[in-house]
ZAMARGU-4260 file (C-alpha; in steps of 0.2 Angstrom, whole numbers, plus 5000, padded with zeros to 4 digits):
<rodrens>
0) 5499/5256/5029 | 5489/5266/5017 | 5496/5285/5011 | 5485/5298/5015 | 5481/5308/4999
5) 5473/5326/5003 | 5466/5337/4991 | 5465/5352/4995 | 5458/5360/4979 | 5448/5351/4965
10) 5447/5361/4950 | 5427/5358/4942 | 5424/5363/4924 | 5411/5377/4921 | 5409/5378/4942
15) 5412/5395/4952 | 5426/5399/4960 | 5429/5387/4976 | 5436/5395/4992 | 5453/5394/4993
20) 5466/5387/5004 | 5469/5404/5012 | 5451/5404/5019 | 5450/5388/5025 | 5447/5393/5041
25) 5433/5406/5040 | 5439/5427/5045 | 5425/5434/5054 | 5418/5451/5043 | 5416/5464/5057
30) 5401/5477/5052 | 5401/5495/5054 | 5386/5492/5063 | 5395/5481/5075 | 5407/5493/5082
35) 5396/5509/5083 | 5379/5503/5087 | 5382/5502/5108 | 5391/5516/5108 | 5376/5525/5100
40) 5365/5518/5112 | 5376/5523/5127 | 5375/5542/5120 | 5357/5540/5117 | 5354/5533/5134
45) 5363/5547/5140 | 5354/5560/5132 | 5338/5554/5136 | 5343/5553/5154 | 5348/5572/5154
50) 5331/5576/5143 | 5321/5571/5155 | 5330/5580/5169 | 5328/5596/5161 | 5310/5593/5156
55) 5307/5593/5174 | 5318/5608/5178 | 5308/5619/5163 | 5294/5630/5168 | 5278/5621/5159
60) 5276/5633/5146 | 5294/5630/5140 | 5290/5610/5139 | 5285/5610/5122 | 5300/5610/5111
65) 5312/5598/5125 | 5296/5587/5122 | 5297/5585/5105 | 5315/5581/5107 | 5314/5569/5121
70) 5300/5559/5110 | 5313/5562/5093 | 5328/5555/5103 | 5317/5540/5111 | 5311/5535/5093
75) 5328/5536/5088 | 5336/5526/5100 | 5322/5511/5100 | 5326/5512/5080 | 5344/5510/5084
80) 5343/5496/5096 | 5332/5486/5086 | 5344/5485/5072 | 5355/5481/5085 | 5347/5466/5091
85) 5343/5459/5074 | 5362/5461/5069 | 5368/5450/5083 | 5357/5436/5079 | 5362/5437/5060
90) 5377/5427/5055 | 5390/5438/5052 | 5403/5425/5047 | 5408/5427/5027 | 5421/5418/5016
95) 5428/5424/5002 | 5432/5416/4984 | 5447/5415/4974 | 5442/5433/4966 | 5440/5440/4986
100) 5423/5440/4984 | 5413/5439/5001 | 5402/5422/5000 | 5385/5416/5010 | 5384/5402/5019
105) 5371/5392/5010 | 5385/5398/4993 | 5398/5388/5002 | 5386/5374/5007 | 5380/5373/4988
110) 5398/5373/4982 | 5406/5361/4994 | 5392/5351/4987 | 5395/5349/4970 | 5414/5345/4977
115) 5409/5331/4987 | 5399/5323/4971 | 5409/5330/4957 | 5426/5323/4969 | 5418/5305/4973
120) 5414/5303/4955 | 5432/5308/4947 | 5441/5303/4961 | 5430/5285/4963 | 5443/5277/4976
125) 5448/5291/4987 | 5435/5298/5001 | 5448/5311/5009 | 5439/5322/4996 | 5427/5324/5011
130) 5443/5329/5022 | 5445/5339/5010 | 5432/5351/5012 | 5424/5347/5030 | 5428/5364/5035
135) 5415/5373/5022 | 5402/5357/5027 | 5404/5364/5046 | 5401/5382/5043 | 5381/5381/5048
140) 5387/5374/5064 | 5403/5385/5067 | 5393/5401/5061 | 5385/5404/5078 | 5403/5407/5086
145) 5407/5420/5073 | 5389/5430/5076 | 5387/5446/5085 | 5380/5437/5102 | 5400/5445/5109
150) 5398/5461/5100 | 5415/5465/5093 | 5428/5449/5093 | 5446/5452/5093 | 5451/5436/5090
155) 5450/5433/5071 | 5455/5413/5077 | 5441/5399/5072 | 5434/5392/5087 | 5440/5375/5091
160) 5427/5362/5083 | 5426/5342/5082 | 5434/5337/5068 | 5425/5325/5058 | 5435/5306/5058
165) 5448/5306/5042 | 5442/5291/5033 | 5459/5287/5022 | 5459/5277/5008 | 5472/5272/4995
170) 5469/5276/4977 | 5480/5265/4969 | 5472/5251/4980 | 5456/5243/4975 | 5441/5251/4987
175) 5429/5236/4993 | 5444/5229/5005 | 5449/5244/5012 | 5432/5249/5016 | 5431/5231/5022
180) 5446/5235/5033 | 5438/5248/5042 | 5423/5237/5045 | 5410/5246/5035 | 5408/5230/5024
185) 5401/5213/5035 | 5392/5200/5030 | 5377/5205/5040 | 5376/5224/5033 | 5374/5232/5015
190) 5383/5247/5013 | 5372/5258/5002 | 5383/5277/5003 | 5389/5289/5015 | 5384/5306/5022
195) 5395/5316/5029 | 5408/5303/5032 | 5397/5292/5041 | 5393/5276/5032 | 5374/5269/5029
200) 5373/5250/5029 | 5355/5240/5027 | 5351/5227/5043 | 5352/5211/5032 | 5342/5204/5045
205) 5327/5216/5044 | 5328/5219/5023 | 5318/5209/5012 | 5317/5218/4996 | 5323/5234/4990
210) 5316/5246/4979 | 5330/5255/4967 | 5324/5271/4957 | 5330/5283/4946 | 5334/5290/4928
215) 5348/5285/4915 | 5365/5292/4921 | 5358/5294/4941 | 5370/5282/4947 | 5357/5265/4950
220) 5367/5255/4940 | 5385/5256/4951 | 5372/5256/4967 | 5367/5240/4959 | 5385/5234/4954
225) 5389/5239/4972 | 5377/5228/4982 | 5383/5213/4969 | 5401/5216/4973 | 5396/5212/4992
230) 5388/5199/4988 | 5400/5192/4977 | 5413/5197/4992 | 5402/5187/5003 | 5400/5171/4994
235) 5381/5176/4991 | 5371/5166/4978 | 5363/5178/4966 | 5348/5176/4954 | 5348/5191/4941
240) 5336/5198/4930 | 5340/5211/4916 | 5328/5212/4901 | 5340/5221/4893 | 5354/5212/4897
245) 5360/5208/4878 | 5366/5228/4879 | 5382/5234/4882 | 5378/5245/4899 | 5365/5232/4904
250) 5366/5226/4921 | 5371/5208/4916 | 5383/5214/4903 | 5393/5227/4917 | 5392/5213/4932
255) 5401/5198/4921 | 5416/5196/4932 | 5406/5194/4944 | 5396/5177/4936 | 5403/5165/4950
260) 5392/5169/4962 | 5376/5170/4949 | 5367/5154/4949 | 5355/5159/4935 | 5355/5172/4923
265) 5341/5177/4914 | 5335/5188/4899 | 5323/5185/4889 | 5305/5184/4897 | 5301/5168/4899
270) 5318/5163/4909 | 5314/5176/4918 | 5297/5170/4924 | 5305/5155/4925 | 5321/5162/4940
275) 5308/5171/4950 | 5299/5156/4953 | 5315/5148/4956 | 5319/5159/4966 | 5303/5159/4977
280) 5306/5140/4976 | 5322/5140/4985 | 5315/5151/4998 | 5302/5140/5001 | 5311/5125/5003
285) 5321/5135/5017 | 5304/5140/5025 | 5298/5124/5027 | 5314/5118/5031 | 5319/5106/5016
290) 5335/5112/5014 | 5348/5121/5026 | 5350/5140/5026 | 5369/5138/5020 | 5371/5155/5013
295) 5364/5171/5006 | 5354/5173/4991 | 5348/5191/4983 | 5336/5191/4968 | 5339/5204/4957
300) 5328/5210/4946 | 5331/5226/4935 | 5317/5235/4924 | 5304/5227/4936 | 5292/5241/4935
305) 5292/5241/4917 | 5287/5222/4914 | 5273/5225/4928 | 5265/5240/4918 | 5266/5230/4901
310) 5258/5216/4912 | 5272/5205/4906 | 5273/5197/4924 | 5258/5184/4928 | 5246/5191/4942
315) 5247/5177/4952 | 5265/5176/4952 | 5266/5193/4958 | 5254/5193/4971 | 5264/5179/4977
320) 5282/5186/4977 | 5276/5202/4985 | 5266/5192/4999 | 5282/5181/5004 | 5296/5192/5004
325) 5294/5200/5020 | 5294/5182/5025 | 5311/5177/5015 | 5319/5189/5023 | 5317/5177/5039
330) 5327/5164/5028 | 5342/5174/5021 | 5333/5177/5003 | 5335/5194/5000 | 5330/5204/4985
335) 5335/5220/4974 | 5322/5226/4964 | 5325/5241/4950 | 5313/5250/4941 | 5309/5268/4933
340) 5290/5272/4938 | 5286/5269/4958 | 5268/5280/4957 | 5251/5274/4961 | 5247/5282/4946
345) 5257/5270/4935 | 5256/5254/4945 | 5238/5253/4952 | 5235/5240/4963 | 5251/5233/4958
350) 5258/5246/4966 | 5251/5244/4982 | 5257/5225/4983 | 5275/5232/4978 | 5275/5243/4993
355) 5272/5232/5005 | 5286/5219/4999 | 5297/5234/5000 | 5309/5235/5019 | 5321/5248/5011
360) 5321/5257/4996 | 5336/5270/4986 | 5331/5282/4976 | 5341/5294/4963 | 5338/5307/4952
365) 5318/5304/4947 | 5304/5314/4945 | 5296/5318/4961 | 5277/5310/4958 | 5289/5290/4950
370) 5297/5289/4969 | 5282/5291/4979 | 5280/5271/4981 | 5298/5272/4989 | 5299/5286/5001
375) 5284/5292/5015 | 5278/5309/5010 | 5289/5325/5011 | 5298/5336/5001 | 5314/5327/4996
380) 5317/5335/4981 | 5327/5320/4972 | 5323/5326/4953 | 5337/5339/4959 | 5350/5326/4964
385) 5367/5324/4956 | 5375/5308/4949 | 5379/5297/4964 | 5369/5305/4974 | 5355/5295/4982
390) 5339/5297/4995 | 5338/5283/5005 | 5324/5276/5015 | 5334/5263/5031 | 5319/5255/5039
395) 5310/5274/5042 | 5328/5282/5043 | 5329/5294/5027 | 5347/5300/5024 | 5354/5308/5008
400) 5368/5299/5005 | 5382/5298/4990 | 5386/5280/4985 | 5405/5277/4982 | 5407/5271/4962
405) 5418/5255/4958 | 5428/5257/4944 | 5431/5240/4934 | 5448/5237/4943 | 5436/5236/4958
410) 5426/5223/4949 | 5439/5214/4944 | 5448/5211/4960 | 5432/5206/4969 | 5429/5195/4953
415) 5446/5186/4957 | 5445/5184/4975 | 5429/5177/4974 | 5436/5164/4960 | 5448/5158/4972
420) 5439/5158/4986 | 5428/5138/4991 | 5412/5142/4984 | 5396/5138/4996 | 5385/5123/4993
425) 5367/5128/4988 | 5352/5116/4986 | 5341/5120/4968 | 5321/5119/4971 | 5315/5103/4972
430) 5297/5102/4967 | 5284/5092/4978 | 5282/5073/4975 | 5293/5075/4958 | 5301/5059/4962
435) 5306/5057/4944 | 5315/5075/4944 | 5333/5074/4946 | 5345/5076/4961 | 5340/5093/4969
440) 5357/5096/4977 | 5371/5104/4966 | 5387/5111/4971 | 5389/5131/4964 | 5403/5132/4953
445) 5414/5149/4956 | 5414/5149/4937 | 5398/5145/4931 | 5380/5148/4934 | 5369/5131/4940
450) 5361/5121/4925 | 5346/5126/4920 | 5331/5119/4923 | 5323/5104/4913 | 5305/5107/4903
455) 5299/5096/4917 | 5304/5107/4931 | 5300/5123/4923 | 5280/5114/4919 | 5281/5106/4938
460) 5283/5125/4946 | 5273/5135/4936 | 5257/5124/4938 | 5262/5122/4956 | 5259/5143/4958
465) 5242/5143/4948 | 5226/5140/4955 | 5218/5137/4938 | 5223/5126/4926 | 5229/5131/4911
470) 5232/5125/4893 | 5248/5116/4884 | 5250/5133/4872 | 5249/5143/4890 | 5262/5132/4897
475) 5274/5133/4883 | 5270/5151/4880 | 5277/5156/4898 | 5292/5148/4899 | 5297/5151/4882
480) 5297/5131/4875 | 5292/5124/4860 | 5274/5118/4861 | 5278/5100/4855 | 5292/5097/4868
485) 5279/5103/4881 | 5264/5092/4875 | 5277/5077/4877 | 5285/5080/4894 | 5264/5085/4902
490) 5262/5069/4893 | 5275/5059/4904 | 5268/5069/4919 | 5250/5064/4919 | 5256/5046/4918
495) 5266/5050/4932 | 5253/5060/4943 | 5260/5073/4944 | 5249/5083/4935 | 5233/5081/4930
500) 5222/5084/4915 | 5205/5088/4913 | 5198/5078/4896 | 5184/5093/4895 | 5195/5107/4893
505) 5212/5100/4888 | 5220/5110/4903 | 5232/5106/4916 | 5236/5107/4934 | 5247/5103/4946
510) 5242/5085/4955 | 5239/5089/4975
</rodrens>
């Protein structure tokens, strides 16, 4: 049983005046020009009727001056009834503030607005706020009752409309389960936000990667907390990625509790070179059917658009993860990937490969020109959205939505329910005919991230995705090891055939 909180007023610092309680219900403002305008035109019907009677009666040399008025009153009367017309297909409907000041439409639509995001950020776990205000959300479609299409209404009653479903929720109640409750959160769907009371959830069966945009303070981050929370809900296995993971509101940092269902966790550049080809290791293995497709797995990688302009990501390990994904998808390997810049300007060819590895895409606050990767082309205006607030692209379906924030109790819970909960069995990459390497199949512990991988298995997959070969410093250089470690273990791997060297060069590559 979950109490039903309304709110019927949210007071916003620095913010107009809302409408109040009294004027929920919208009083129809009846013009002068309404009550007068047909009875004008009946009289001036009238008198033109008895003006051209008497201009037939008149001698003709008496004709001039009743002429001059018949062509006055016509005028006059085609004057009145086209202000007539255009005042009965204006909407006549106007609220009124707290300070009885008649309101537009399109003042009440800004205003309930801000109350929608200002009410879903302050009030994180409690959506009646959109009960709340429904009425003023309704006006555009309720205003067409209230216009002069039946002249002069007596009835000052609103018209009876569809009342949007109530979605209750209970604030002293963590959110995820509730929403779960109400099956807007499934295994099979990603609920992103909602619009208008109506949730917006990602087809995990058609979503490869997602592209998430926007500015510091826009809200990507609890979109990204939100998509973790789910997956942590879900028993998911998650890959992150946050170069700046070291800080306090990085990524990494926020998502902590929810470290069970991360099986590798990487910050510096190197490990993160290193968990993207993991990553598209695991996929693989899945592809070619290696290993079973037990559960989920979502890569995450945050400032992704920064490390592809500084060409701190390899070529060929890019061309490679945006040439798969639309095929991991297939294979229940999903990915989340954040960034700043989304321009053709910025990213260049890049960019192009980026797009195409993109199924869905969320976009806050940004500048118009750094979205254009994520969004077809239109006029979406998101440098002028408010915290929160998201445009969303759902396979071609583009919704403005508001994506509910989790607070750290919400975290927390999720954290706990998935400590206790059996974690899923997982197989780690296994590279080809590494028969030295050690067991590939490792239970996920609800508590700790997988073991890293060995010097071995990190040389093993990165010369396995390079065509050329490539030097001992290069190797060590990319996955961040110390050069005399490396030399060693490629050492131990020529002698096992699993890689080759070429005694010209001093290179290495992977043995086929």
């Amino acid at each position: 049983m979950y109490h039903h909180r309304a709110v019927d007023h949210v007071e916003i610092p620095n913010q107009p005046s809302l409408p109040t309680e009294s004027t929920t219900q919208p009083t129809p403002t009846h013009t002068t020009w309404s009550c007068w305008l047909p009875i004008t035109l009946s009289l001036s019907g009238c008198g033109l009727v008895a003006l051209g009677t008497l201009w037939f009666a008149l001698d003709p040399t008496e004709r001039t001056w009743y002429s001059r008025l018949f062509i006055g009153t016509l005028l006059l009367t085609t004057l009145v009834g086209v202000r007539w017309l255009a005042n009965r297909a204006r909407q006549a409907t106007i609220v009124r503030d707290a300070n009885d000041r008649p309101m537009t439409l399109d003042q009440v639509a800004r205003q309930s607005d801000s109350v929608l995001t200002y009410g879903l950020q302050r009030y994180y776990d409690n959506l009646d706020v959109w009960a709340a205000h429904s009425d003023y959300r309704n006006l555009h479609s309720l205003s067409t009752n209230y216009s002069n299409r039946q002249d002069v209404r007596s009835d000052t009653s609103a018209p009876s409309a569809a009342t949007p479903t109530v979605l209750p929720v209970n604030p002293g109640a963590p959110l995820l389960p509730q929403l779960e409750q109400r099956g807007l959160i499934t295994p099979d769907k990603l609920l992103v936000g909602f619009a208008d009371q109506q949730p917006h959830q990602f087809n995990l069966k058609l979503t490869g990667f997602m592209g998430l945009a926007g500015k510091q303070g826009s809200g990507k981050t609890t979109t990204a907390l939100l998509a973790l929370a789910q997956a942590a809900r879900h028993n998911w296995r998650v890959i992150i990625c946050d170069k700046h993971g070291e800080q306090d509101e990085g990524l990494i940092t926020r998502a902590q509790p929810l470290r069970g269902c991360f099986i590798r966790q990487a910050i510096e550049l190197p490990d993160i070179i290193a968990a993207i080809q993991w990553y598209m290791q695991l996929a693989d293995n899945r592809i070619h059917q290696r290993v079973p497709v037990d559960t989920r797995i979502l890569l995450v990688i945050d400032e992704f658009t920064s490390m592809v302009l500084r060409r701190e990501l390899p070529d060929d390990l890019l061309e490679q993860l945006t040439a798969a994904a639309t095929e991991y998808r297939k294979v229940a390997c999903h990915g989340l990937i954040i960034g700043h810049q989304w321009s053709h300007r910025s990213l260049g060819a890049s960019g192009a490969m980026l797009r195409r590895a993109l199924t869905h895409s969320i976009v806050h606050r940004i500048a118009d020109d750094d979205a254009e990767l994520l969004l077809p082309r239109g006029n979406y205006q998101v440098e002028s959205l408010q915290p929160g607030q998201a445009i969303i692209d759902n396979g071609g379906d583009i919704q403005r939505v508001q994506v509910p924030a989790l607070t750290g109790k919400d975290i927390q819970h999720v954290a706990g329910e998935h400590t206790a909960s059996t974690p899923a069995q997982i197989s780690a990459p296994t590279s080809y005919h590494a028969s030295s390497l050690p067991a590939t199949t490792r239970a996920a512990s609800p508590t700790a991230q997988l073991p890293p991988l060995t010097v071995a298995e990190e040389i093993i997959m990165l010369l396995h995705h390079r065509d050329q070969p490539i030097s001992a410093h290069e190797i060590a250089s990319y996955i961040g090891k110390d050069i005399r470690h490396v030399r060693k273990e490629l050492t131990r791997l020529t002698k096992d055939q699993q890689v080759t060297r070429s005694g010209s060069t001093g290179s290495y590559r992977y043995a086929i």
